[in-house]
C-alpha positions, -999 to +999 in steps of 0.1 A: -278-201-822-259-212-791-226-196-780-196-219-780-191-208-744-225-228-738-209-259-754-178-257-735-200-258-706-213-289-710-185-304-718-169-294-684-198-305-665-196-339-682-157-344-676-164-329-643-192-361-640-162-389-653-136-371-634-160-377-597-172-410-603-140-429-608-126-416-579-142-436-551-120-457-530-123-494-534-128-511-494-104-527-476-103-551-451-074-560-424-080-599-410-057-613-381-019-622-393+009-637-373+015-674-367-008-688-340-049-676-325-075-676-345-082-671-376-120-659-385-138-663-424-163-639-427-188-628-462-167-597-476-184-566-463-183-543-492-217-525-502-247-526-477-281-512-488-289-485-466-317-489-438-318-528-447-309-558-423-277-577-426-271-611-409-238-615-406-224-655-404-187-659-397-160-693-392-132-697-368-102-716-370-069-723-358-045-699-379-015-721-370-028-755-390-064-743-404-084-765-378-119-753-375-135-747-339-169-755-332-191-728-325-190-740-287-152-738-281-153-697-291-166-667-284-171-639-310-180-605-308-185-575-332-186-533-331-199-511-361-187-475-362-207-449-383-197-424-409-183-403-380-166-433-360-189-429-327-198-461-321-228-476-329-232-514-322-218-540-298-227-572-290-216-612-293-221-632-320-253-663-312-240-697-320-259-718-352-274-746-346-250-763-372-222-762-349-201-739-370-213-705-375-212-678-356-238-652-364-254-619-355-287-602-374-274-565-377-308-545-382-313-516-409-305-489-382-273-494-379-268-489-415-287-450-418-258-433-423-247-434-462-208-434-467-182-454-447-187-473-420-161-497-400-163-528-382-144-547-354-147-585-344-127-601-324-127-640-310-112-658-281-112-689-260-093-700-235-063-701-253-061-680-287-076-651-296-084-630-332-095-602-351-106-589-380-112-555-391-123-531-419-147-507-435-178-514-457-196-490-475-236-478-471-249-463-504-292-460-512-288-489-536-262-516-518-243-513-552-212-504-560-206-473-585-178-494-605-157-480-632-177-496-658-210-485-643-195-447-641-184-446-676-221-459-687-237-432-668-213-405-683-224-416-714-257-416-706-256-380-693-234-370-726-267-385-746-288-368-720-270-330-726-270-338-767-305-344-765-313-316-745-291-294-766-311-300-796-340-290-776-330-257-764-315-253-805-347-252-809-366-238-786-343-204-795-340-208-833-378-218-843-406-194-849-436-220-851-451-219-813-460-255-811-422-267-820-413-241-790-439-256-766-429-287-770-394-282-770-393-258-741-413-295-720-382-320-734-357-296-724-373-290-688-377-328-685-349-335-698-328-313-669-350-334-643-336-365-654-299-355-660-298-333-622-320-368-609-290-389-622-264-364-609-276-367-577-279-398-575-246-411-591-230-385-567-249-409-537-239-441-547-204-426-557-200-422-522-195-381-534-219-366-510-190-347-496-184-327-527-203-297-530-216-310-567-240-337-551-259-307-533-262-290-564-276-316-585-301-323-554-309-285-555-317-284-590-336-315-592-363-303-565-362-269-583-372-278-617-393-308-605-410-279-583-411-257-611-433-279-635-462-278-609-470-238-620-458-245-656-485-271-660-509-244-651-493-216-674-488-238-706-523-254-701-537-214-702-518-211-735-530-235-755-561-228-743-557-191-755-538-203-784-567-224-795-590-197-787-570-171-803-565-191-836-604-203-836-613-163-836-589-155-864-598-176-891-636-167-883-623-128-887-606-144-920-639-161-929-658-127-927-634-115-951-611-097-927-575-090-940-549-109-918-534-078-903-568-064-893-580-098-883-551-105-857-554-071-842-588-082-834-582-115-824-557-110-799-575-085-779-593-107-750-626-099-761-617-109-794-614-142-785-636-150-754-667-133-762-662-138-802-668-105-814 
């Protein structure tokens, strides 16, 4: 029977999971204030799919009296900054065809690096000028790891550990081999999926900083490496199980008594040559 220091364990790790996953910082984003230039309407730049292309379309008006400009009588231009602020991007902004919109196609490449990014644009005619500014976020997904969407994951992973609990119960405290076999495979399949989701959750948490993303990573590959040579080895025991319990109840048939009949069945000539 498990040790409650194995249940306090889990616990831990699953707190550990809610405590990470509600901490991410929400974006924010810093447009031009004062009383006159320009004032530019842009698509909120939140949560950006990483490696995928992003056209950005953006307005300008007067920030004195809200008076649009055409797309002709201004001039916009934008920089992206990776995770590491170098710079990355820099360019102006084409003008649509509707007269209005301003408008770049930013391609996947600038958006490799997962974590925060930032962005500058800045307009100007001859007259006014504006700015807006702010960060945006590049996870694997393009979604953001809400509150809601962390607390359904933690209980996923809570149902995940019972689950795999139960498993290992039994994989330690029953004799039959065939309810160990398959036990031992949930269990193993089990931790593949809850170190998958931890790694995961701890990328799209924007938590690739913390030392507990690289462990959930490390695990994962382990045991998904691991079932490639335990494939191997349980297919060999079944085979010598099936073997070994086809032998034994010919012994039994012959009129062997048990003991006798499972000394002889489980030597290897026993069973492969059937003698």
């Amino acid at each position: 029977m498990f040790n409650r220091k194995y249940i306090l364990g889990y616990v831990c790790l699953i707190m550990l999971f809610a405590i990470s996953m509600v901490s991410a910082v929400p974006p924010q984003t810093i447009v031009n204030t004062g009383n006159t230039g320009l004032q530019i309407y842009y698509p909120q730049l939140d949560y950006i799919k990483q490696n995928t292309p992003y056209t950005l379309h953006l307005h300008v008006s007067n920030l004195s009296n809200g008076f649009p400009f055409l797309n002709t009588e201004v001039d916009c231009f934008i920089h992206l900054y990776n995770t590491s602020g170098l710079h990355t991007y820099e360019d102006g902004l084409s003008k649509d065809a509707n007269e209005w919109d301003h408008e770049v196609e930013l391609l996947g490449s600038n958006f490799s690096d997962i974590g925060q990014h930032s962005f500058y644009i800045w307009c100007n005619n001859s007259q006014l000028g504006g700015e807006a500014k702010g960060v945006f976020f590049v996870t694997e997904s393009g979604v953001e790891m809400t509150e809601g969407r962390s607390i359904l994951v933690v209980g996923l992973i809570g149902i995940l550990f019972l689950f795999m609990f139960a498993s290992l119960f039994v994989l330690f405290s029953v004799e039959n081999y065939m309810a160990k076999f398959i036990s031992y495979w949930i269990s193993h399949i089990l931790m593949i999926i809850i170190t998958f989701i931890g790694w995961q959750v701890g990328v799209e948490g924007l938590l690739g900083g913390l030392a507990l993303t690289g462990i959930f990573r490390i695990l994962f590959w382990i045991f998904l490496v691991a079932m490639i040579p335990m494939i191997f080895v349980s297919f060999a025991w079944v085979v010598y199980i099936h073997a070994f319990n086809e032998h034994f109840q010919k012994l039994i048939d012959k009129g062997e008594d048990p003991e006798t009949a499972f000394t002889i069945a489980n030597k290897k000539k026993g069973w492969m040559f059937g003698n």
